[in-house]
VEXPA-608995 format. One record per residue (C-alpha): residue in one letter; x, y, z. Coordinates in steps of 0.001 Angstrom, whole numbers, plus 500000, padded with zeros to 6 digits. Layout:
BEGIN
(A, (X, Y, Z));
...
***
This chain:
BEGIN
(X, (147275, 556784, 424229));
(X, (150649, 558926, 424218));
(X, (153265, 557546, 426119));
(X, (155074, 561081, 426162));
(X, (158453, 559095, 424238));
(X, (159697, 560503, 421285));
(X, (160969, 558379, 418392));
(X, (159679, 555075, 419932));
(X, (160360, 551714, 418296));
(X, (156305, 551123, 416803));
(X, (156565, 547454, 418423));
(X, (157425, 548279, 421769));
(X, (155120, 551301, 421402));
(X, (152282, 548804, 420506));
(X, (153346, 546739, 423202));
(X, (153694, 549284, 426108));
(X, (149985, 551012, 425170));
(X, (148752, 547422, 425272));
(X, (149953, 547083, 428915));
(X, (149520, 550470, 429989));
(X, (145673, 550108, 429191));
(X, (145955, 546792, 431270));
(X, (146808, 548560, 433838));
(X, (144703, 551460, 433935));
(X, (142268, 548761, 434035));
(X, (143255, 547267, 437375));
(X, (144043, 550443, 438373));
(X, (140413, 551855, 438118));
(X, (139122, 547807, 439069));
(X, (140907, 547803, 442543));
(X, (140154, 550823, 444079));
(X, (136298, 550335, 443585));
(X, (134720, 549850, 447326));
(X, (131770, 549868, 449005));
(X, (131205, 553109, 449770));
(X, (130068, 555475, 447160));
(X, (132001, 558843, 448900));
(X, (134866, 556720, 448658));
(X, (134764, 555426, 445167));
(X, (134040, 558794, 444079));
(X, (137036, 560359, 445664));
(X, (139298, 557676, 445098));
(X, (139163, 557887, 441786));
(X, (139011, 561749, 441643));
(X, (142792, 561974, 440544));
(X, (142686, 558822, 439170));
(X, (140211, 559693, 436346));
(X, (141997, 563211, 435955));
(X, (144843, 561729, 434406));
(X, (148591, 562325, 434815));
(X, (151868, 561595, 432856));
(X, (151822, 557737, 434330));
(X, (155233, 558335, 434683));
(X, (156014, 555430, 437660));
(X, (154072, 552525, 435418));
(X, (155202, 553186, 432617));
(X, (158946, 552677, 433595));
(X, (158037, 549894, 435246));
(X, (156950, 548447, 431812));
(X, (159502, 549743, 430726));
(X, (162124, 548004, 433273));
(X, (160409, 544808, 432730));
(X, (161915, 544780, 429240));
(X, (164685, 543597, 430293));
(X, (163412, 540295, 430918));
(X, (159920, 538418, 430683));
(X, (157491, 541513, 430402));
(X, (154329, 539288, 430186));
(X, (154514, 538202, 434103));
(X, (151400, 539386, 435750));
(X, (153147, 540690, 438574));
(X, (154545, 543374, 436129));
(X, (150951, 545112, 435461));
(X, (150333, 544941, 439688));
(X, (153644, 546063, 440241));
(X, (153053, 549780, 437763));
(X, (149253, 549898, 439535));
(X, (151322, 549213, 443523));
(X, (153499, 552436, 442284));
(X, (151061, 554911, 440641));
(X, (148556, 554004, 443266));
(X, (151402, 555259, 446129));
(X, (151797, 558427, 444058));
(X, (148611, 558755, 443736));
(X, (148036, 558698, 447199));
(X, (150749, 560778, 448207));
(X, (149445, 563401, 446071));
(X, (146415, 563682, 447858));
(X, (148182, 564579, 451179));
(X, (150618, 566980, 449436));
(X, (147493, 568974, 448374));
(X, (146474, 569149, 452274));
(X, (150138, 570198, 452890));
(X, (150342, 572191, 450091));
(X, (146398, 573650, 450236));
(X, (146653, 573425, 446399));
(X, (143473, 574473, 444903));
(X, (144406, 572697, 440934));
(X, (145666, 568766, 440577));
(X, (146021, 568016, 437064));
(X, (144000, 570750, 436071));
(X, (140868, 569348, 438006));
(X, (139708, 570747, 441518));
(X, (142427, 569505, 444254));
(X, (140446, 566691, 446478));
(X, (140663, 568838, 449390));
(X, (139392, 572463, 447991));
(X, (136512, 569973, 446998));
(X, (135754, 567847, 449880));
(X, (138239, 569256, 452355));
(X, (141109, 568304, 454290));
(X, (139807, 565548, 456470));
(X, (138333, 563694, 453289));
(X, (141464, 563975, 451289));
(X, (143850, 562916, 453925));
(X, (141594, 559960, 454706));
(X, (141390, 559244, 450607));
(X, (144987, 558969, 450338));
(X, (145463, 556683, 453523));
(X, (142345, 554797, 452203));
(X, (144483, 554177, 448441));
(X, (147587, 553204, 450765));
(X, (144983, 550441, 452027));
(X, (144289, 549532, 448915));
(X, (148196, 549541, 447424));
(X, (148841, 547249, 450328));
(X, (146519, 544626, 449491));
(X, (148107, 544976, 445884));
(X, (151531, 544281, 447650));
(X, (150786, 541424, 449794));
(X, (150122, 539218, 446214));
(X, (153803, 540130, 445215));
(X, (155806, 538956, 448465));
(X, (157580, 539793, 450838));
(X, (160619, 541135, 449164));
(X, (158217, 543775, 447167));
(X, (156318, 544614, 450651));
(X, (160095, 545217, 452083));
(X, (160854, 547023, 449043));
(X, (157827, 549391, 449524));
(X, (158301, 550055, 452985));
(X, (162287, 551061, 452785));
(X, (160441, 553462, 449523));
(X, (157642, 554735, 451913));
(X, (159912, 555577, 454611));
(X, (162421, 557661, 452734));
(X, (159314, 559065, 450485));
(X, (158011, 560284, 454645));
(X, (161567, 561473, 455347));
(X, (161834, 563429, 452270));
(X, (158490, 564951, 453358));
(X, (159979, 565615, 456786));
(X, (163213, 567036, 455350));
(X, (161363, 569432, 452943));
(X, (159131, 570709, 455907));
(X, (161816, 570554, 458565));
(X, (164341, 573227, 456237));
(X, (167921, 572932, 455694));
(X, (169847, 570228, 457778));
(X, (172929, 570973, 459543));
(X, (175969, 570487, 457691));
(X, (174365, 570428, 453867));
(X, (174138, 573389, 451904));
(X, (170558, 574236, 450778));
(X, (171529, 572578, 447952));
(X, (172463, 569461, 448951));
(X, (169589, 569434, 451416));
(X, (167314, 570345, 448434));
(X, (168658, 567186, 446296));
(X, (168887, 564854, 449242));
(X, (164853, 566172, 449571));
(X, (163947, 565356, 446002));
(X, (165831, 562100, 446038));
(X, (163923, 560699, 448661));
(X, (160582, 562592, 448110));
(X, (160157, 561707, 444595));
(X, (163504, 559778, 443287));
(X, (162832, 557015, 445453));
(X, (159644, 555793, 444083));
(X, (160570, 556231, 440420));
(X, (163306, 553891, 441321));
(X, (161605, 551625, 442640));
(X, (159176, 551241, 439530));
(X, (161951, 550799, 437174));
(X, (163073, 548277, 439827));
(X, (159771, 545940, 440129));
(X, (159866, 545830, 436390));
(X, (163028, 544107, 435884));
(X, (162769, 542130, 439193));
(X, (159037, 541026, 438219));
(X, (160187, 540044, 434763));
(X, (163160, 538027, 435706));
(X, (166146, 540598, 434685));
(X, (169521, 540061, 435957));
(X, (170603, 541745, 439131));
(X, (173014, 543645, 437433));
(X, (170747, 544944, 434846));
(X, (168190, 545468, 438172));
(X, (170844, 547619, 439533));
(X, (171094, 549933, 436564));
(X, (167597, 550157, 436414));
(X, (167138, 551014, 439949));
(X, (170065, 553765, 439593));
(X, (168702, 554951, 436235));
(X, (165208, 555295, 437916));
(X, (166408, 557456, 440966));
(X, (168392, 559466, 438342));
(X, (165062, 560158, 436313));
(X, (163209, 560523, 439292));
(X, (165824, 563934, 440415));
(X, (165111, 564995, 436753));
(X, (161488, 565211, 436752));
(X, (161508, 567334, 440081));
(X, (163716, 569841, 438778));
(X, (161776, 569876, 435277));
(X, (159081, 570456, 437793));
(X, (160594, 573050, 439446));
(X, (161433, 574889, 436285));
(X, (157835, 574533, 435226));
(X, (155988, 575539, 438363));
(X, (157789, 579284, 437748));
(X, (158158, 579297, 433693));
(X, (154123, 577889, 433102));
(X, (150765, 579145, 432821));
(X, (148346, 577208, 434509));
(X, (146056, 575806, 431543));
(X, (149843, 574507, 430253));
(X, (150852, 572782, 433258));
(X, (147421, 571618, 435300));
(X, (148919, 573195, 438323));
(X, (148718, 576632, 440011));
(X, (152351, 578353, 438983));
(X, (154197, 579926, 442120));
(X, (152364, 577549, 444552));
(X, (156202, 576743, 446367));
(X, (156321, 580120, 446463));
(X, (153376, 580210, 448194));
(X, (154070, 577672, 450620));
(X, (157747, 579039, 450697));
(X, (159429, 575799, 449809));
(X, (162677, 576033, 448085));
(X, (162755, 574560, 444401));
(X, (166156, 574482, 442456));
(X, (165578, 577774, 441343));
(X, (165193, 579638, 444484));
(X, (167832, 577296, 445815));
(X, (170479, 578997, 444021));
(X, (169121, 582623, 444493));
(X, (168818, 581693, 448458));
(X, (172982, 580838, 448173));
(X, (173947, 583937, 445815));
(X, (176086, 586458, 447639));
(X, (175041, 589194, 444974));
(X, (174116, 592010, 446383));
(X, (171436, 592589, 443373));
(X, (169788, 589359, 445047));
(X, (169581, 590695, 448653));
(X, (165549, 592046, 447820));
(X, (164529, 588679, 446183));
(X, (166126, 586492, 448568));
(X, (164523, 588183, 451152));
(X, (161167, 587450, 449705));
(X, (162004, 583950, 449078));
(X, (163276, 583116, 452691));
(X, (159358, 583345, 453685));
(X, (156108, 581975, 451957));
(X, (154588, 584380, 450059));
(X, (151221, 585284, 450905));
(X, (150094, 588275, 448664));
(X, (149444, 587084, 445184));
(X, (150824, 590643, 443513));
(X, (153811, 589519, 445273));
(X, (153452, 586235, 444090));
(X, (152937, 587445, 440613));
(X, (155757, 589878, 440176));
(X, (157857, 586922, 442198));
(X, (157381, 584843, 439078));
(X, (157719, 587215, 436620));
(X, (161604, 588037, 438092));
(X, (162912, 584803, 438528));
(X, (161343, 583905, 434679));
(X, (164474, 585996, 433450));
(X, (166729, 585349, 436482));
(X, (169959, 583854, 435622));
(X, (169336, 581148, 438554));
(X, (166947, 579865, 435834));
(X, (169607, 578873, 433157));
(X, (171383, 577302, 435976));
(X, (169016, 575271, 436539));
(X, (168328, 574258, 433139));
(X, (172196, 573410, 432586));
(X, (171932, 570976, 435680));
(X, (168632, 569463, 434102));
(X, (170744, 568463, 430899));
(X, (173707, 567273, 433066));
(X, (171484, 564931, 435032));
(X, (170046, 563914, 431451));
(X, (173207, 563069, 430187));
(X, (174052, 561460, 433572));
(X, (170968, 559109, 433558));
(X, (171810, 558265, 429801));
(X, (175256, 557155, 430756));
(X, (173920, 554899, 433134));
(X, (171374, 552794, 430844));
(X, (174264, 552681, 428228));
(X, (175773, 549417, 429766));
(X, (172317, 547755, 429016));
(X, (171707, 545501, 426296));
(X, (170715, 547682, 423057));
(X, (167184, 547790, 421365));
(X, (164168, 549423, 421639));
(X, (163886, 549860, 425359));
(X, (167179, 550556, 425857));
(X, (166458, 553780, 423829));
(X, (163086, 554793, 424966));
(X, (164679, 555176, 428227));
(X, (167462, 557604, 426855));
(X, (164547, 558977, 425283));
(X, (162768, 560005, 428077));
(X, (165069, 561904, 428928));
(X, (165048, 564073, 425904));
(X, (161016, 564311, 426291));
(X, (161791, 565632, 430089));
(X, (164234, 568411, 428904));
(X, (161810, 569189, 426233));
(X, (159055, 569212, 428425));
(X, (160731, 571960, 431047));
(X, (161748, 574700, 427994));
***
């Protein structure tokens, strides 16, 4: 199993693919039921895959302290099950026809089956919760309600008195920051680190979180579909601003007046769509986002560098690297 880390230590490596399979395990375990429609959609996404991002920092975090507590391995499954479920109602939102390079849940079954899959896989998370505690169920909850606001922020537009770019990274913070963070978090809490070391772990995670969109955003316009196991241009689509079309949206060039006009709207014709892509691919909004994926690398770096030193310490710096890498 690839962990996606460059240059990891071959111990914790050995150790972190030994856990991660643990908890694939409960992950596929717990969300059996009794109906086979459910099971079947349920674990639709789940057998298609994904980076594992939100465990695996959550192993991760829990090096820091004790990582063989139980309540480490629910803790990664309580997180990627959340994504997991979120994803399914994005797709509604979204009408995505590709999720990790399978058939999107709802092109297959429809809306009304995918909406109720994800709500069923919040059922499921909860019951997951309730065996950590209350202060993980509080945890989740504050998580869950700025994961909704996010949502609500995104599909509401700009707010009053934030740029679109602040808006944008106040979205992205919430939407998909938030829960990162709180993986990273449960880790150290679960295994016992210190508060100050949860703290920095918490921060880092947020930090990471903001990274990984706007790699995302990068790759949603810069990918070909077999390379990234989405649709490319499907914000355009849906006419949500990434970082990218942020920055076009707030130029006052005069040679951006055409594209900004097409970007202040979804896009609905896919020539448009097309020849969209291909223009902002050599925009110069592109390298400016790229510059302010490396300075939230070297920002998330800077925060783990006041943890203890070792293996962990640098597979999180790492990570960072592998996300950079990942977007060019």
């Amino acid at each position: 199993m690839s962990l996606g880390i460059p240059n990891l230590d071959p111990t914790l490596e050995s150790a972190l693919v030994a856990d991660m399979a643990r908890v694939e395990e409960l992950l596929r375990s717990h969300i059996v039921g009794k109906y086979p429609l459910v099971i079947e959609t349920s674990r639709h996404l789940v057998e298609a895959g994904g980076k594992r991002l939100r465990p695996l920092l959550t192993l991760l975090g829990a090096q820091f302290g004790n990582p063989d507590n139980e309540q480490v391995i629910q803790a990664a499954v309580v997180c990627e099950l959340t994504h997991l479920a979120t994803l399914y109602h994005d797709d509604v939102m979204d009408e995505a026809p590709l999720r990790r390079g399978v058939e999107s849940a709802n092109n297959r079954w429809g809306n009304t089956v995918a909406i109720l899959t994800g709500d069923y896989l919040f059922a499921k998370t909860s019951a997951l919760l309730a065996d950590l505690g209350p202060e993980a169920v509080r945890i989740h909850a504050e998580t869950f309600e700025r994961l909704v606001i996010g949502q609500i922020m995104e599909t509401q537009g700009s707010s009053e008195g934030l740029s679109l770019l602040e808006h944008y990274t106040q979205v992205i913070a919430d939407k998909t920051g938030s829960l990162i963070a709180t993986s990273a978090r449960y880790g150290a809490i679960f295994a016992g680190a210190s508060s100050k070391d949860i703290e920095i772990l918490t921060q880092y995670g947020e930090k990471i979180g903001i990274l990984f969109q706007l790699a995302d955003d990068i790759i949603d316009i810069a990918s070909e579909t077999d390379e990234s196991g989405k649709t490319p241009g499907t914000d355009l689509r849906e006419g949500v601003p990434t970082m990218v079309t942020v920055h076009i949206l707030e130029s006052s060039d005069p040679a951006d007046a055409q594209l900004k006009a097409i970007l202040s709207e979804p896009i609905h014709d896919e020539s448009v769509v097309a020849a969209t892509l291909k223009t902002l691919r050599t925009h110069s909004a592109m390298q400016v986002s790229r510059n302010l994926l490396v300075q939230y690398a070297d920002e998330s770096k800077a925060l783990v560098s006041e943890l203890k030193d070792g293996p962990a310490k640098e597979a999180l710096v790492s990570l960072c690297d592998a996300i950079i890498t990942r977007s060019s």
